[in-house]
C-alpha atoms as an extended CHARMM CRD file, in Angstrom:
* protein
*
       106  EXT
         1         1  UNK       CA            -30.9220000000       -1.4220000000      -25.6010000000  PROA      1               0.0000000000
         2         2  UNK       CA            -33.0630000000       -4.3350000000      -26.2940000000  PROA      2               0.0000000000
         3         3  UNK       CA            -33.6160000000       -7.0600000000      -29.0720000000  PROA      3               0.0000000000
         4         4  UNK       CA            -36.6200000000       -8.1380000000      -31.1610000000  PROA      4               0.0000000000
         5         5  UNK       CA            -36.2550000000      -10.9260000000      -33.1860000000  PROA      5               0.0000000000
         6         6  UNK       CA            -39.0190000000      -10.6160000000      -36.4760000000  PROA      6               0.0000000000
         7         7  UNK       CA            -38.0130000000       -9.6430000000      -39.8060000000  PROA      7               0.0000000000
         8         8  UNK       CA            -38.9250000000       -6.4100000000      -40.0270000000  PROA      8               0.0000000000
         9         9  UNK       CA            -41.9710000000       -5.3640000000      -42.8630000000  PROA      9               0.0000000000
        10        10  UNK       CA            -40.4230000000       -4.6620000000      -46.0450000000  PROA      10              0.0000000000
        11        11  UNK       CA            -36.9870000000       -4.6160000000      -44.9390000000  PROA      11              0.0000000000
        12        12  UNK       CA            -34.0620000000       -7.5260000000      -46.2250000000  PROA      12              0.0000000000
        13        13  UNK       CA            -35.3760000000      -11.1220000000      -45.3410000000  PROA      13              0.0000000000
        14        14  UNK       CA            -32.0250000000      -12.3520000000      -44.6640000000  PROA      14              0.0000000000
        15        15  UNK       CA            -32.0010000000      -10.4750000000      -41.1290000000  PROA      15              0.0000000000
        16        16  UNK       CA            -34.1030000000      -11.7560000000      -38.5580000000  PROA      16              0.0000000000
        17        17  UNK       CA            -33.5110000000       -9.8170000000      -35.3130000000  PROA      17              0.0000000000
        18        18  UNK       CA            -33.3410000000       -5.6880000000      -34.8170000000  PROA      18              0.0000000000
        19        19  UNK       CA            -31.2820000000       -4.4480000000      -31.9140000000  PROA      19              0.0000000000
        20        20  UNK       CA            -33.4680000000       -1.2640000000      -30.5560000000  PROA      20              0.0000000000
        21        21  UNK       CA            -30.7120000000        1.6600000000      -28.8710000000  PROA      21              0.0000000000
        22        22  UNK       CA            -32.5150000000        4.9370000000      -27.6110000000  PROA      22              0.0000000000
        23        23  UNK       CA            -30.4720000000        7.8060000000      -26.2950000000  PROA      23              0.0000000000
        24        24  UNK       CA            -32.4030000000        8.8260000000      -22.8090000000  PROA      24              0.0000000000
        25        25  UNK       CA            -31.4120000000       12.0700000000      -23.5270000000  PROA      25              0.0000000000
        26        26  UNK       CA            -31.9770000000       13.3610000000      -26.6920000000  PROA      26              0.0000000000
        27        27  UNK       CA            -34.6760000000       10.2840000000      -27.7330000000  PROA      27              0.0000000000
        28        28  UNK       CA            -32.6040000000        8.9780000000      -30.5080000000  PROA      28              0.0000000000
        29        29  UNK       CA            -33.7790000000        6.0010000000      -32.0510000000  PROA      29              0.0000000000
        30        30  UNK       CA            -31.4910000000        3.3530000000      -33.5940000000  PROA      30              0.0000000000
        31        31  UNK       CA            -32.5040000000        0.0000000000      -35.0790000000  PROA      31              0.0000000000
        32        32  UNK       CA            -29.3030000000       -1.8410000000      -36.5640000000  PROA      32              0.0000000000
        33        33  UNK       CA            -30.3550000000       -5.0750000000      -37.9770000000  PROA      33              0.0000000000
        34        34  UNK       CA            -29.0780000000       -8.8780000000      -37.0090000000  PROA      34              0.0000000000
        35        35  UNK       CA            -29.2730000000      -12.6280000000      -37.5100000000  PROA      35              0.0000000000
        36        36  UNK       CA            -30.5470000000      -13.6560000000      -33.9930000000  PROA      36              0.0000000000
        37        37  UNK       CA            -27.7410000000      -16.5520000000      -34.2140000000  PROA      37              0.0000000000
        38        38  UNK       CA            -24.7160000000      -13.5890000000      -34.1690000000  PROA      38              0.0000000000
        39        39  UNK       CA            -22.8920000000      -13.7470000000      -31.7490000000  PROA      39              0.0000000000
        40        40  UNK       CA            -21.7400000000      -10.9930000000      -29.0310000000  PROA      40              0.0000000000
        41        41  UNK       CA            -18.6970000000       -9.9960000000      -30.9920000000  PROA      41              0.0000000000
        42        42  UNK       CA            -20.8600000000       -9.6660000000      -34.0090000000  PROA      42              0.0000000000
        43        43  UNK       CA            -23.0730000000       -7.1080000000      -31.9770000000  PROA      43              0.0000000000
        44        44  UNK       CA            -19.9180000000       -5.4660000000      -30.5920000000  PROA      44              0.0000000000
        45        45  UNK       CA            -18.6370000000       -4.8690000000      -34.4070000000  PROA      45              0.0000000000
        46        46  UNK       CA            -22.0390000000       -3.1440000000      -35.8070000000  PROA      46              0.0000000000
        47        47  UNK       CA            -22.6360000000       -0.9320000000      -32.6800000000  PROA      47              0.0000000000
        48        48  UNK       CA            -19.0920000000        0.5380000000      -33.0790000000  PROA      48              0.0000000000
        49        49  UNK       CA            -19.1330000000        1.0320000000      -36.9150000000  PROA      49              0.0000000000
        50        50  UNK       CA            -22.8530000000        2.0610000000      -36.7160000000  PROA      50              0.0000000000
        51        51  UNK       CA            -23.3050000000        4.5220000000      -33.7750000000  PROA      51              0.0000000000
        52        52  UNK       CA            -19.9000000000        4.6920000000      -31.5690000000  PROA      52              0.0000000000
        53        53  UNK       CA            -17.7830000000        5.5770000000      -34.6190000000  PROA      53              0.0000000000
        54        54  UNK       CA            -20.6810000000        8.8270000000      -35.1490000000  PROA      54              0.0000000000
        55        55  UNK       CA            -22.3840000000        9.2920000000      -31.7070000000  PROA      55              0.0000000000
        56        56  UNK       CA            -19.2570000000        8.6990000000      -29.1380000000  PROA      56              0.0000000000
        57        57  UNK       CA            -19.0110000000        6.1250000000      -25.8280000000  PROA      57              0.0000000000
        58        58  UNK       CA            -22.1700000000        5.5830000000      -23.4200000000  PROA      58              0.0000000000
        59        59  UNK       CA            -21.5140000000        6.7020000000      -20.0930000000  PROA      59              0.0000000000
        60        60  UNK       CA            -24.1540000000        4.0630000000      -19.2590000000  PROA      60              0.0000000000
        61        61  UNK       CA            -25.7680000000        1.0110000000      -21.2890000000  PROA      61              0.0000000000
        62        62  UNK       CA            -29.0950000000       -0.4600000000      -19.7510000000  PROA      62              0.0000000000
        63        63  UNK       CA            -29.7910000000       -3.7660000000      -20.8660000000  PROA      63              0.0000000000
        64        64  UNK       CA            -31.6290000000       -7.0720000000      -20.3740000000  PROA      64              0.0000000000
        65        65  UNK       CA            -29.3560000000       -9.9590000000      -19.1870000000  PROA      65              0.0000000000
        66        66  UNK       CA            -29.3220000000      -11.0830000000      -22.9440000000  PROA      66              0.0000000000
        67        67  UNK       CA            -26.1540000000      -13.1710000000      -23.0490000000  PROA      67              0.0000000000
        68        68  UNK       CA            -25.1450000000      -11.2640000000      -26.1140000000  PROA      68              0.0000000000
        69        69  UNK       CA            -24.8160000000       -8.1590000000      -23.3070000000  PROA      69              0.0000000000
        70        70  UNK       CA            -23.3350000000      -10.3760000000      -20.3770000000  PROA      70              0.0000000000
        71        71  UNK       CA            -20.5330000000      -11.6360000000      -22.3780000000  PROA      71              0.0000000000
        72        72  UNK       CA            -16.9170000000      -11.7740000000      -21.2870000000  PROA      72              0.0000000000
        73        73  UNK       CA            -15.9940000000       -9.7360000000      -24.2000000000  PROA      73              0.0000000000
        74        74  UNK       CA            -18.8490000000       -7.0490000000      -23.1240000000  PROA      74              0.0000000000
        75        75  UNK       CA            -17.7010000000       -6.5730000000      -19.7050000000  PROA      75              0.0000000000
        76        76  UNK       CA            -13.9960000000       -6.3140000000      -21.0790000000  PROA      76              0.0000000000
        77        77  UNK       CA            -14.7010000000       -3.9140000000      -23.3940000000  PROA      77              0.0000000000
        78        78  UNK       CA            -16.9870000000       -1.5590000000      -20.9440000000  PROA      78              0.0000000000
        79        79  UNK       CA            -14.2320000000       -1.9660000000      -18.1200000000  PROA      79              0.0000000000
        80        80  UNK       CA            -11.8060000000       -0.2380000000      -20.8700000000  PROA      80              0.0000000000
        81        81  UNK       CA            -13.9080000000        2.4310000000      -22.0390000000  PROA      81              0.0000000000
        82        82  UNK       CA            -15.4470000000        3.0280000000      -18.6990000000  PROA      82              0.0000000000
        83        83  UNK       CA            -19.0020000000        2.7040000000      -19.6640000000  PROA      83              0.0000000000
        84        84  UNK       CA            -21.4320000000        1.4410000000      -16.7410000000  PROA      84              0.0000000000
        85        85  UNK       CA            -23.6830000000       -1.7290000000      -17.6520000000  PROA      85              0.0000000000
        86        86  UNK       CA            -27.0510000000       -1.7170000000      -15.6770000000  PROA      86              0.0000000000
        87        87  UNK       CA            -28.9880000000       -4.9980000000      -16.6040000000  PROA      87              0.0000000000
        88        88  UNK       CA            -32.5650000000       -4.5930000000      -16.4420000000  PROA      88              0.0000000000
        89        89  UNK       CA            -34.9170000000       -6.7960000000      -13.4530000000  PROA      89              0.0000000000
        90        90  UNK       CA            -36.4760000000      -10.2410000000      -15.0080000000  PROA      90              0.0000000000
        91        91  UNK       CA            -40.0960000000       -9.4580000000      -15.7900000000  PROA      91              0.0000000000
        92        92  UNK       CA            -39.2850000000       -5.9850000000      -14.5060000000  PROA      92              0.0000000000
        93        93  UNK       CA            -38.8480000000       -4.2240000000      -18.2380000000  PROA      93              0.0000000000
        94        94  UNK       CA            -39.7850000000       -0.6260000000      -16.9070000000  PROA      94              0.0000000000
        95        95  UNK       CA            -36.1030000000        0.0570000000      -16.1210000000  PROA      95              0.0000000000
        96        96  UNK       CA            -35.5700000000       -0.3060000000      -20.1570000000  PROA      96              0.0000000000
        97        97  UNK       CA            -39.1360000000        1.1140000000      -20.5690000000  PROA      97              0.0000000000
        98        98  UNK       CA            -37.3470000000        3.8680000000      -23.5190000000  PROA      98              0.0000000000
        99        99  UNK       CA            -36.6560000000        0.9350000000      -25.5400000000  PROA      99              0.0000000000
       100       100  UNK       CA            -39.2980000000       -1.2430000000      -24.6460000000  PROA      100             0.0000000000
       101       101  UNK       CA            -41.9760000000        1.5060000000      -25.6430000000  PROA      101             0.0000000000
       102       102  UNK       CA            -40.0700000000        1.7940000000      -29.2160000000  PROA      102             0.0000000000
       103       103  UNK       CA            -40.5250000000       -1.6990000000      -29.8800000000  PROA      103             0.0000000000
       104       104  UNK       CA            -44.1670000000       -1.8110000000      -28.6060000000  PROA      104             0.0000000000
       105       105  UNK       CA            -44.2700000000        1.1920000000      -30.9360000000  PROA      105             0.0000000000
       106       106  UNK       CA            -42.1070000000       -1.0100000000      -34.2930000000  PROA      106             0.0000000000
């Protein structure tokens, strides 16, 4: 799971920021569009109604340390559902390299 924050070609110019999610396992992609100024909860709302509510939990989210993804409401909500966070290394982005490699790719 990563962000990039562009308007993306051709798409609505009121969103500003894409949040990339690829599936390890089966290589699903999923780009769910943002303002970059949302905040964590807004993040938390789309993923659910956009790929939780269809696809099930994650047994395990890897992440940068985006504060969006280090918030007190994140870890709450993984501690309940029992989904492990692994944060990615600073200026180590091979440990995301599935999503990084999509948005090289976007």
């Amino acid at each position: 799971m990563d962000w990039v924050i562009a308007s993306p070609p051709g798409g609505d110019r009121s969103y500003n920021a894409c949040l990339v999610l690829v599936d390890r396992y089966s290589k699903t992609l999923r780009f769910l569009p943002f303002h970059k100024d949302d905040k964590a909860m807004d993040t938390d709302i789309m993923i659910w109604n956009e790929v939780l509510s269809h696809t099930g939990l994650f047994q395990i989210i890897i992440s940068d340390r985006d504060p969006k993804f280090t918030s007190a409401l994140w870890t709450i909500l993984h501690n309940w559902f029992g989904t492990k966070l692994s944060f990615s290394t600073a200026y180590h982005p091979q440990n995301n390299g599935l999503a990084e490699r999509m948005i090289q790719k976007l």
